[in-house]
N, C-alpha and C positions, 0 to 999 in steps of 0.2 A: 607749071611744076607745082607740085603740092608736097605737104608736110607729113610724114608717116611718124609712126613708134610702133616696134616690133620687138614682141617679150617672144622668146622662144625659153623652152627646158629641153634642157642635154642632159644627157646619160650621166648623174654623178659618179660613175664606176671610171670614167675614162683618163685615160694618163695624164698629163699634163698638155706633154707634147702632140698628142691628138686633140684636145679641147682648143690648143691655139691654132694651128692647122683648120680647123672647124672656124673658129672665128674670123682668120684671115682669108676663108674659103668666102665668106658672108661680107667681108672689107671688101674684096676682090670681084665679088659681085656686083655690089653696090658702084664700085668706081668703072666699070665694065657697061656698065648699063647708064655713064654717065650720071651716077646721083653724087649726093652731096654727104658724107656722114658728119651729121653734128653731135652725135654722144656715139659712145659704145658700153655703159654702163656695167659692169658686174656684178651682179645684186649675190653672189656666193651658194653654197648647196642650202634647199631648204626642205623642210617635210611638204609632201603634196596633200591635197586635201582628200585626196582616192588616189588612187593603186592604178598607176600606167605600166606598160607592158612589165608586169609583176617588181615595177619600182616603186617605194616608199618616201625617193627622197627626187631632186633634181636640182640641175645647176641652173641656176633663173637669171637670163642676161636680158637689158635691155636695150634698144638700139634704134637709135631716135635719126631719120635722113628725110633727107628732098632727094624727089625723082618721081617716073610717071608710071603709070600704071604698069608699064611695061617689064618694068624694075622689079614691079610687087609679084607680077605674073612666074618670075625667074627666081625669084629669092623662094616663092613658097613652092616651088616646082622641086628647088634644091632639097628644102627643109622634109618635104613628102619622100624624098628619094633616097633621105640619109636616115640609116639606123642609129644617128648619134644623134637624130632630135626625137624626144619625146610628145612635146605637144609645140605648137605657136599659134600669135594670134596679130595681124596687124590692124593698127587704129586709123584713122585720116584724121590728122590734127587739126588742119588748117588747107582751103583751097585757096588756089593764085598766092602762091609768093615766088618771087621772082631771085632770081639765083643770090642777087647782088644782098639783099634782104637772110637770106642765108648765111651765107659767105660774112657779113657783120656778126651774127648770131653766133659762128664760127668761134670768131673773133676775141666775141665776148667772152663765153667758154674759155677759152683757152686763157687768156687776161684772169679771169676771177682763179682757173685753176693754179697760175704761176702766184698769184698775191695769195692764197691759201698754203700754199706749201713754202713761201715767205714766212707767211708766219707762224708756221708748223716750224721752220728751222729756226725763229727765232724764239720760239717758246721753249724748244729743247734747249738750245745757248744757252737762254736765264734760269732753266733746270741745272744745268749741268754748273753755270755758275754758281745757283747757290747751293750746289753739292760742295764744290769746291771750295766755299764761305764758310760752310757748316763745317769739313774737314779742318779748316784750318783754325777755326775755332776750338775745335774737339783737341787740336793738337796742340795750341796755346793752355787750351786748361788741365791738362796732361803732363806740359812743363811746368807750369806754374804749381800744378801738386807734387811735382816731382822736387821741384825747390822749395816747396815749404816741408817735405820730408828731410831735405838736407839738413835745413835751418833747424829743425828740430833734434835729430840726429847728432846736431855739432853741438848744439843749447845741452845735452843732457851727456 
């Protein structure tokens, strides 16, 4: 088995629910042919460097698996066949790795991506706390102006 990375550009004009369709056509491939996905990356619409079938812009994914040539033979068969891809291009990352060696890699990915969004949700928490610190501040010196208007109020 060997290691691929496949950047394809789609049609940035396409709806949503065609771009996923599209994607899940490429998952479904890929698990069809027996490979392995270890990224699906969305790199979002970018400017192209020249002018594909009179596009200026494309949706640039990238998509990193293990599987055999056979894999690669049916993924670019698809990608030639569909009006929704504009250009691709696959890499060889790495030859001989063995599933088990994947399937870690798998692993790891997924491990880094749940402690990233960990701490994505506790940065927003200690945001959101010290919004909640700042308000309640704001609202203490707001009474406390509010009682020295009294005190003065009463004094005169």
């Amino acid at each position: 088995m060997r290691k691929y990375e496949t950047v394809f550009i789609s049609d940035p004009d396409l709806k949503d629910q065609a771009r996923l369709d599209l994607f899940d056509k490429v998952r479904n491939i890929i698990a069809k042919e027996n490979g392995i996905l270890l990224d699906f990356d969305e790199w979002g619409n970018k400017k192209l460097a020249y002018e594909i079938k009179k596009k200026l812009r494309g949706h640039y994914v990238c998509v990193t698996y293990g599987g055999t040539g056979e894999l690669i033979k049916e993924l670019e068969r698809n990608f030639r066949l569909s009006d929704e891809v504009l250009k691709f291009m696959t890499l060889l990352l790495s030859d001989n790795v063995t599933v088990e060696q994947l399937e870690k890699e798998v692993r790891e990915t997924q491990e880094a991506q749940n402690e990233s969004e960990q701490v994505e949700s506790e940065q927003v928490d200690e945001t959101d706390k010290k919004a909640v610190e700042e308000e309640t501040v704001e609202e203490a010196a707001s009474k406390e102006g509010e009682k020295v208007e009294e005190t003065k109020e009463k004094t005169e």
